[in-house]
C-alpha positions in Angstrom: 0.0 0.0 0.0 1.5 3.5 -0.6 2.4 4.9 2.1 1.0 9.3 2.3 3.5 10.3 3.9 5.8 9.8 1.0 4.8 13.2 -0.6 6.3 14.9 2.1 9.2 13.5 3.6 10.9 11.6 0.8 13.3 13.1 -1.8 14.0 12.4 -5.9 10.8 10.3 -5.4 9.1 12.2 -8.4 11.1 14.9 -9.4 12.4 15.9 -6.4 8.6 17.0 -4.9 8.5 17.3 -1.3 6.0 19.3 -0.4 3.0 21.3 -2.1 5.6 24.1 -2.8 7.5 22.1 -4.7 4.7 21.1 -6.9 3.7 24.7 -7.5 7.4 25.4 -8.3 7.9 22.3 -11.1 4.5 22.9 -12.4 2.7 26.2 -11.7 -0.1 27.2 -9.6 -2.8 25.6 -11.9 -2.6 22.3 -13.2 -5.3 20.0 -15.6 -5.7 18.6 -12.2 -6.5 21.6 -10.7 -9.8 22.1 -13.0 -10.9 18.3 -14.2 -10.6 16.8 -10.5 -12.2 19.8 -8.3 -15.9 18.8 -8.9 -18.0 15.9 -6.8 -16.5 12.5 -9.0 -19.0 10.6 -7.9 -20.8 11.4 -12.0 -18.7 9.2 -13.8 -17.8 11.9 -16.7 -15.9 14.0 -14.2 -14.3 10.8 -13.1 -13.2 10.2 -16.4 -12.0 13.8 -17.1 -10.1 13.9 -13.6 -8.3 10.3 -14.8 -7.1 11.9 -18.0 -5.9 15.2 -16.1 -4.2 12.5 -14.2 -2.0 11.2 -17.0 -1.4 14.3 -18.5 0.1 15.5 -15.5 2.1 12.1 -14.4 3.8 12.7 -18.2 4.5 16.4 -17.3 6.1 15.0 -14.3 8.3 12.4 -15.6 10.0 15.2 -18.6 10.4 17.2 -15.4 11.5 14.5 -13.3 14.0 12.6 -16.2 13.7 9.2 -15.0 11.1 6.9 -16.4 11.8 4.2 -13.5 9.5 7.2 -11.6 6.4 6.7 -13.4 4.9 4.8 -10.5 5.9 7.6 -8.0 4.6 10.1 -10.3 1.4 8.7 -10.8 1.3 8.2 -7.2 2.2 11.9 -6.5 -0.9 13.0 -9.3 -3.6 10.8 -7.0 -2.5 12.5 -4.0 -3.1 16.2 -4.9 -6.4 15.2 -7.1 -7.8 14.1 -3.8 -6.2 16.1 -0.9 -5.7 19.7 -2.6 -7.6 20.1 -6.3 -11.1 18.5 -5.4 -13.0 20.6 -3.6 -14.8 17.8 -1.3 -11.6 16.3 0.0 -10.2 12.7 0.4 -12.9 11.3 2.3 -15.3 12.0 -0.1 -17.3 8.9 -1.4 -17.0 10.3 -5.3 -13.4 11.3 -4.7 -12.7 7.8 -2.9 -14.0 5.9 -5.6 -13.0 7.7 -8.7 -9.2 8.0 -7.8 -8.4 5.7 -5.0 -10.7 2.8 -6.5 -11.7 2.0 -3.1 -15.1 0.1 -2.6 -17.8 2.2 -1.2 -20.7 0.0 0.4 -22.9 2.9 0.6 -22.9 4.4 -3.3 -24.7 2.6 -5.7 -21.9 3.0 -8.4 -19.4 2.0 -6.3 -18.2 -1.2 -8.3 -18.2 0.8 -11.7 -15.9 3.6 -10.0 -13.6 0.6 -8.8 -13.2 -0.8 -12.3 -12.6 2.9 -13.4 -9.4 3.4 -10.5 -8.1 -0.2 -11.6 -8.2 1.1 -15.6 -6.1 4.3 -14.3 -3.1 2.0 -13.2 -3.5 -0.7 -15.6 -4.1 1.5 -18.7 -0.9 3.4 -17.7 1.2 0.2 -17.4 -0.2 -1.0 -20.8 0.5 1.7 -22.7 4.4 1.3 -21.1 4.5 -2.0 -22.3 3.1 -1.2 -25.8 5.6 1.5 -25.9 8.6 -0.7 -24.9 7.4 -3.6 -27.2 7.3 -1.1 -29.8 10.7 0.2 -29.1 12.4 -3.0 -29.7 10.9 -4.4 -32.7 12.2 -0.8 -34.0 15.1 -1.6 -33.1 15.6 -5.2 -33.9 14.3 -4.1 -37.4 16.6 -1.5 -37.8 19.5 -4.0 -36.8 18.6 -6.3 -39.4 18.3 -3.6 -41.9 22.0 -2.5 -40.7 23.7 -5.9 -41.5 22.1 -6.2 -44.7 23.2 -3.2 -45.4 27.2 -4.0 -44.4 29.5 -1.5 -44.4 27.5 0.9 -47.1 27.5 3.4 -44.5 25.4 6.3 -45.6 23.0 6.7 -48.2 22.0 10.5 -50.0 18.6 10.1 -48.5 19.7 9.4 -44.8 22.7 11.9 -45.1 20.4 14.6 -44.8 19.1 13.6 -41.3 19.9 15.5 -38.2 22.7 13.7 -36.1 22.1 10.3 -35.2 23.4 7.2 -33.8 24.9 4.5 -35.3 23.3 0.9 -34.2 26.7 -0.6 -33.8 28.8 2.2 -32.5 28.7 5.9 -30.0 29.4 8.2 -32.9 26.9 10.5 -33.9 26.9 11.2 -37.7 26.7 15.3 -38.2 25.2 17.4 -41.3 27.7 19.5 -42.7 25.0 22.5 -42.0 25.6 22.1 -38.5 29.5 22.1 -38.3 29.3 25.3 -40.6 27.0 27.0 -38.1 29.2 25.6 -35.1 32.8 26.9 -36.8 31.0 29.9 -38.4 31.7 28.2 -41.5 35.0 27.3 -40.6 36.0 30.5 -40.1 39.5 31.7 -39.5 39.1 33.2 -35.8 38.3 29.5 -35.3 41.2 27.5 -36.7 43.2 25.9 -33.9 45.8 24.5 -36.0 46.7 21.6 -38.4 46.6 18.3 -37.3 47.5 15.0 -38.6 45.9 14.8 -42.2 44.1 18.0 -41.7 42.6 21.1 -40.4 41.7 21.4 -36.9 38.8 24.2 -36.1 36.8 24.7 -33.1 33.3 24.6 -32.8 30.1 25.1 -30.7 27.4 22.6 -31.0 23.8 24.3 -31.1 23.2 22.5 -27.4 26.3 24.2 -26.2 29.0 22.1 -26.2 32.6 22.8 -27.8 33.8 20.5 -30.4 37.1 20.4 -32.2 36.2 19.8 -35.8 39.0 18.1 -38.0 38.6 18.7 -41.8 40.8 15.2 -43.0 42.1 16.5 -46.3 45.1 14.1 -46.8 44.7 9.9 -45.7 45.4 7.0 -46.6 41.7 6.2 -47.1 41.0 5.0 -50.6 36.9 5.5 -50.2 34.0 6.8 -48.0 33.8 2.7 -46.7 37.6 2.5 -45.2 36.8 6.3 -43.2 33.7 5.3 -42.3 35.5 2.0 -40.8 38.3 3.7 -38.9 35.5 6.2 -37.5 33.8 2.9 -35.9 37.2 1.8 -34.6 38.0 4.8 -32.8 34.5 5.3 -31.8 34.7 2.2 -29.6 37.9 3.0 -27.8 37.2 4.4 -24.5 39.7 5.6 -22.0 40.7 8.8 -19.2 43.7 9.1 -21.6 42.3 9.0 -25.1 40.6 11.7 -26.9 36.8 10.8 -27.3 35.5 10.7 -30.8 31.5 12.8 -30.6 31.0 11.9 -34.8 31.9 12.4 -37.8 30.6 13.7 -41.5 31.0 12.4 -45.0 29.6 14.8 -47.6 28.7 14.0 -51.2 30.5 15.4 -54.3 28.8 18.9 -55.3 29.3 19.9 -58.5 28.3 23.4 -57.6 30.1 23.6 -54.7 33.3 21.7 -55.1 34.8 23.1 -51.5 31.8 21.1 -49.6 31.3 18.6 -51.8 33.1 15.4 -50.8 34.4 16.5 -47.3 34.9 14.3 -44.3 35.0 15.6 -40.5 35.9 14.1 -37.5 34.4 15.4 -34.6 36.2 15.5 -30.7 35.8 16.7 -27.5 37.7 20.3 -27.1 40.3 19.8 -25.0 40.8 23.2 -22.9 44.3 23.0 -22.6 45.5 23.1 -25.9 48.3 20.6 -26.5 51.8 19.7 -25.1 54.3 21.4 -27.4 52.4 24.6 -26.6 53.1 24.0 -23.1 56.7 22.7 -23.1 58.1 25.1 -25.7 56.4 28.5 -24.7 56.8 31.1 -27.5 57.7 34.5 -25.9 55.1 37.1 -24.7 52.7 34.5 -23.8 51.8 34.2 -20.2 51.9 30.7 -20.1 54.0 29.2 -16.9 56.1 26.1 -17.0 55.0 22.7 -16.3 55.5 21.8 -12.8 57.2 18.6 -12.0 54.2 17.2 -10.9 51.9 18.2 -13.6 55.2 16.9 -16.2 54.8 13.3 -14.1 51.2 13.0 -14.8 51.1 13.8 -18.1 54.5 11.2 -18.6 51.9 8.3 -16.8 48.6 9.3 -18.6 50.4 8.8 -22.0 51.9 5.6 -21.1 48.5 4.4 -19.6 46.5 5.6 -23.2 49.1 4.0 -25.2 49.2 0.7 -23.0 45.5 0.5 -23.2 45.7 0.8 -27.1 48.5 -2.1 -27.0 46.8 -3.9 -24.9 43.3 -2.8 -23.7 41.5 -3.9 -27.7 41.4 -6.7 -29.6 43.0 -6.3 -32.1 46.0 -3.9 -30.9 46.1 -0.5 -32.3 49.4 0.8 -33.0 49.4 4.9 -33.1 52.3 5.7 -35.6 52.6 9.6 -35.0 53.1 10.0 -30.6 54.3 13.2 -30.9 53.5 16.5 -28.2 50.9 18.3 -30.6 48.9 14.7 -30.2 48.9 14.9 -26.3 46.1 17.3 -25.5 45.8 18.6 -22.1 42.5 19.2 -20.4 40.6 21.4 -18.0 42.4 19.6 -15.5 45.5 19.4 -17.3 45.5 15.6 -18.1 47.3 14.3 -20.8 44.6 12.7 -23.7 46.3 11.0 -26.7 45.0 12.4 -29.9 44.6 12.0 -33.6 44.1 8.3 -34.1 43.8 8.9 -38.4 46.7 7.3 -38.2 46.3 4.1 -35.9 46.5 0.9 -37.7 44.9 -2.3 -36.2 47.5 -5.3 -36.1 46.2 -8.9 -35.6 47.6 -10.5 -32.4 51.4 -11.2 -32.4 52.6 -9.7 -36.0 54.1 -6.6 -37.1 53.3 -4.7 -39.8 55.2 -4.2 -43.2 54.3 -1.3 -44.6 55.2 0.4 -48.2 53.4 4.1 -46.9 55.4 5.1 -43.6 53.4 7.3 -41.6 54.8 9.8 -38.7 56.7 12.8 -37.6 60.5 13.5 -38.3 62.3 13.1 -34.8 59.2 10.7 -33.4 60.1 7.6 -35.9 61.3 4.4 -34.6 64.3 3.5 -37.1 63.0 0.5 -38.5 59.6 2.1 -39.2 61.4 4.9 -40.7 63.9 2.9 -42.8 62.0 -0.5 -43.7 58.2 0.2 -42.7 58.0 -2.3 -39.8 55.6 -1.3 -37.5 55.3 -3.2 -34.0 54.4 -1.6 -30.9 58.3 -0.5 -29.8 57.7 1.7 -32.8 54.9 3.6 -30.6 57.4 3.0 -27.4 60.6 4.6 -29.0 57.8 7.6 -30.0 57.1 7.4 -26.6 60.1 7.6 -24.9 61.4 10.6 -27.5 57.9 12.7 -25.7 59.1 11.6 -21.9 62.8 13.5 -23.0 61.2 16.0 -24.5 59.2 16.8 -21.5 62.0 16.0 -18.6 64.6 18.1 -21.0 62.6 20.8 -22.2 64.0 20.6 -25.9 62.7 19.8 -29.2 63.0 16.1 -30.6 64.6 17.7 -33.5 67.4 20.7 -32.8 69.1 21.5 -35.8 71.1 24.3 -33.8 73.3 21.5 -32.1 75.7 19.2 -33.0 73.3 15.8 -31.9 70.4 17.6 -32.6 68.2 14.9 -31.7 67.2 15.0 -28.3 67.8 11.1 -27.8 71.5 11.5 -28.7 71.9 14.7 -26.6 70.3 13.5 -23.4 72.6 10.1 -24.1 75.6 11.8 -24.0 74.6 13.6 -20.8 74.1 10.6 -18.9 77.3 8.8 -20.4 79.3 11.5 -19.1 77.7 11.2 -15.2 76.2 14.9 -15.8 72.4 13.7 -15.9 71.3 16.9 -14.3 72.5 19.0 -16.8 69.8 17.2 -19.2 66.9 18.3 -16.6 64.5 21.1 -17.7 66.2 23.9 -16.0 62.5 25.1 -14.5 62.1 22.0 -12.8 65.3 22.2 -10.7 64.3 25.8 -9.7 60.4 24.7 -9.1 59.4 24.9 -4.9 58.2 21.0 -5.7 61.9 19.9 -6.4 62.9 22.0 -3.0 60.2 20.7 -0.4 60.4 17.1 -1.8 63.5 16.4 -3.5 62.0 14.0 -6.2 66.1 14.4 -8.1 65.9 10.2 -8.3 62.3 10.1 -9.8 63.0 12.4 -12.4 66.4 10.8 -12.9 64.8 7.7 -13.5 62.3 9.3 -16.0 65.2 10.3 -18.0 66.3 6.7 -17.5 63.0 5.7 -19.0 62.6 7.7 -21.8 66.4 7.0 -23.4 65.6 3.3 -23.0 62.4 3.6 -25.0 63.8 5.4 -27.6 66.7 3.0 -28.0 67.7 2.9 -31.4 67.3 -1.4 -31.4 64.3 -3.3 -30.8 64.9 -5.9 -28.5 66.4 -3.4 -26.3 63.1 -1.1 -25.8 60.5 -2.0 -22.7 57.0 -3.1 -23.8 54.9 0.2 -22.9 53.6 -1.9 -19.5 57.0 -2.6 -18.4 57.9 1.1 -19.3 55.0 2.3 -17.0 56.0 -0.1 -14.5 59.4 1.6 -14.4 57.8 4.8 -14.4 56.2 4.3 -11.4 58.6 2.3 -9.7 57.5 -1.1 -9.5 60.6 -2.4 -11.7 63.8 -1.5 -11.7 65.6 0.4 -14.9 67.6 -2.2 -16.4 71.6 -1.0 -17.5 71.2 0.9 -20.9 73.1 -0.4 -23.5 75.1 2.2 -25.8 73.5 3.4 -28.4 75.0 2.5 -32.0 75.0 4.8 -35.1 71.6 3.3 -36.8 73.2 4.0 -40.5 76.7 4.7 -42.1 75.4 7.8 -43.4 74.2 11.1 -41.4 70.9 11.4 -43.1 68.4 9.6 -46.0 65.9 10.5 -47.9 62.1 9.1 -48.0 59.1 10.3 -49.4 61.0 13.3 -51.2 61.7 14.1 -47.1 65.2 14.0 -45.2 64.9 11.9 -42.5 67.8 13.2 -40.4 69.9 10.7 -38.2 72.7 12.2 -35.8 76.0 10.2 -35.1 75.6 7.6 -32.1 78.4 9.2 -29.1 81.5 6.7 -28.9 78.8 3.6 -30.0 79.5 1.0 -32.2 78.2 0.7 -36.1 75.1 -0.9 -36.0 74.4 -3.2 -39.3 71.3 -2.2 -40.9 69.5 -5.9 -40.1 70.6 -5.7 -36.8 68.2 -3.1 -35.7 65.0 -5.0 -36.6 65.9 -7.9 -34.1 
């Protein structure tokens, strides 16, 4: 039996209703109820207008309320006010009793029709819930069917012109291009961010409020609309704290009056607040940004290695990344790191590498045997890896053409060769307070440890990225690092009409050119 009290001393019951002031509040001073319920409901066609106020103001209370698991409660809350505030006569009125409680009164002589009529209020609500859920899922297992049918045709003109919707076997939301013109402006230059892997990078408001960053993918390796609209469901499905989350994407048709928006595809991400890590570490002068602190330098160094170990590990298949660099670590509102751009990330079946003719990836960021024979494992995201953990402990580019080993690998080698570790440290972080009060010299140390060993020029030398993270955080000791040898004869070579420049290894051996991939 429900119990009256409820209506006054129970919270988020029905939309968070407490008290009559509440209702007022949620609904207004006059409700259906308020008119259809006040007369004598003993005549059974007030009854029956009072029982329809009654549902129109249970659904009013559930949009307000949110959760449909409240209907009860709600329906509940409606019989409650019918009887004890709009009807004039009051609760313990016969009519009243009968028409909304559906209790039997002896002493009417309609009493066992206005029974039936409170027993059709509940049950006609929870039929119409059932019919409604019943319809729900043959929609849905129809539109399933329909889907596999259908394959991997993705889009059709007809349902490209929808508003945003779901896909049935994915998160992503699929965006017109009218509404990622209205939330750039039309892409409009006060709203470019910067260019990204394989395109340009705007941001955007959504019409319900929410900033996007919209990527334009202009240059891939996608040979049709099917292979985009198949890495889009891949990335769609990888969720993590330290991955970038895909909202959608967009595929426009060819326009032959408009050849600009004609045959366009958009991916669609979170905005991350914070910009991204190169701005951070390598602050251009006049802008008020501070350094990283040593603690926020450590987090980010540990949310990397956690995004890329779940991508290692974490999906079936493994995704390899190919292009770890800082402009794909994004930094949030609470300045934690997010890997980004995943138009490059290449699923690899279950033990294999990958040979590849079409190397993909940043100058100073390549592994050696990606760069030089396409093979693509995951030490080829660790050595990546381990180039961004220098970059951030040293404060200096991967590539710095100004010095003699200009890349940062080689440089912060020959600093730890020579015993003077500390000279490779950031110079902020030995004058930040954190390094006074706490002394954490032997963590970042060990960082530095950490990154040169990823970034090892040969394979079998480099950590997994779970035995990196493990170092990281101190649950494994840093093994001895082995010297690093000069990965070619020559100081540089060419690929892809590009100079891919190598420094000479510091006092290492030669290193034959097979002898790397082992």
């Amino acid at each position: 039996c429900f119990d009256p009290l409820q209506f006054v001393i129970t919270p988020n019951v029905c939309a968070s209703i407490e008290s009559t002031q509440d209702w007022f509040s949620k609904l207004g001073p006059s409700t259906p109820l308020d008119t259809a319920c006040r007369p004598d409901l003993t005549d059974l066609t007030s009854c029956d207008r009072c029982v329809a106020a009654g549902f129109q103001v249970q659904a009013d209370l559930i949009a307000i309320d949110g959760n449909k698991s409240h209907s009860t409660d709600c329906f509940y809350f409606s019989i409650l006010y019918a009887a004890g505030i709009a009807n004039q006569f009051g609760p313990e009125n016969t009519g009243t009793l009968s028409c909304v409680f559906g209790l039997p009164i002896t002493t009417g002589s309609g009493s066992a029709s206005k029974k039936h009529l409170a027993l059709v209020f509940g049950l006609t609500g929870a039929s119409v819930a059932v019919l409604v859920m019943s319809c729900l899922l043959g929609l849905y297992f129809w539109w399933d069917r329909k889907w596999r049918k259908k394959g991997h045709e993705m889009f059709d003109l007809e349902e490209s012109e929808s508003r945003p919707r779901m896909r049935p076997s994915t998160v992503s939301i699929w965006f017109k291009i009218d509404e990622l013109e209205r939330a750039t402006d039309n892409f409009s230059q006060k709203n470019f961010i910067g260019r990204g892997g394989f395109g340009m990078v705007y941001k955007g408001t959504l019409s319900d409020g929410t900033v996007v960053a919209v990527k334009n993918v202009i240059e891939s390796d996608f040979q049709g609309n099917a292979e985009f609209c198949n890495e889009v469901e891949i990335i769609s499905n990888l969720k993590h704290r330290n991955l970038v989350p895909l909202r959608g994407c967009c595929v426009t048709e060819d326009d032959e009056e408009n050849e600009e928006r004609g045959g366009q595809r958009y991916l669609v991400y979170d905005y991350m607040l914070n910009g991204n890590l190169d701005d951070h570490l390598f602050i251009s002068s006049g802008i008020g940004k501070q350094p990283l602190t040593w603690p926020q330098r450590k987090s980010i160094i540990l949310d990397v290695a956690k995004g890329l170990a779940y991508l290692h590990y974490g999906v079936k298949p493994a995704i390899y990344h190919r292009d770890i660099k800082a402009t794909n670590i994004l930094l949030d509102a609470d300045m934690r790191a997010r890997v980004a751009d995943f138009g490059l990330a290449k699923q690899i079946r279950e033990g294999q590498s990958h040979l590849t003719t079409r190397v993909a990836g940043t100058h100073g960021y390549l592994a050696p045997e990606y760069a030089l024979y396409g093979q693509l494992t995951e030490k080829s995201d660790v050595y990546s890896f381990g180039v961004v953990v220098l970059e951030i402990m040293c404060g200096r580019k991967a590539l710095d053409l100004s010095s003699h080993a200009f890349l940062v690998t080689d440089w912060a080698w020959s600093l730890v060769k020579a015993g003077k570790i500390e000279e490779a440290l950031d110079a902020s972080l030995l004058r930040d307070e954190d390094f006074a009060n706490s002394n954490p010299k032997g963590i970042m140390e060990r960082f530095v440890h950490v990154g040169i060993l990823c970034a090892h020029v040969m394979v079998a030398l480099r950590p997994t990225i779970l035995d990196a993270l493990k170092m990281l955080e101190g649950d494994i000791e840093v093994p001895a690092i082995p010297d690093r040898p000069t990965p070619l004869g020559h100081p540089s070579f060419c690929g892809d009409g590009n100079t891919f420049s190598i420094s000479p290894a510091l006092g290492g051996p030669r290193l034959h050119t097979g002898d790397m991939l082992r």
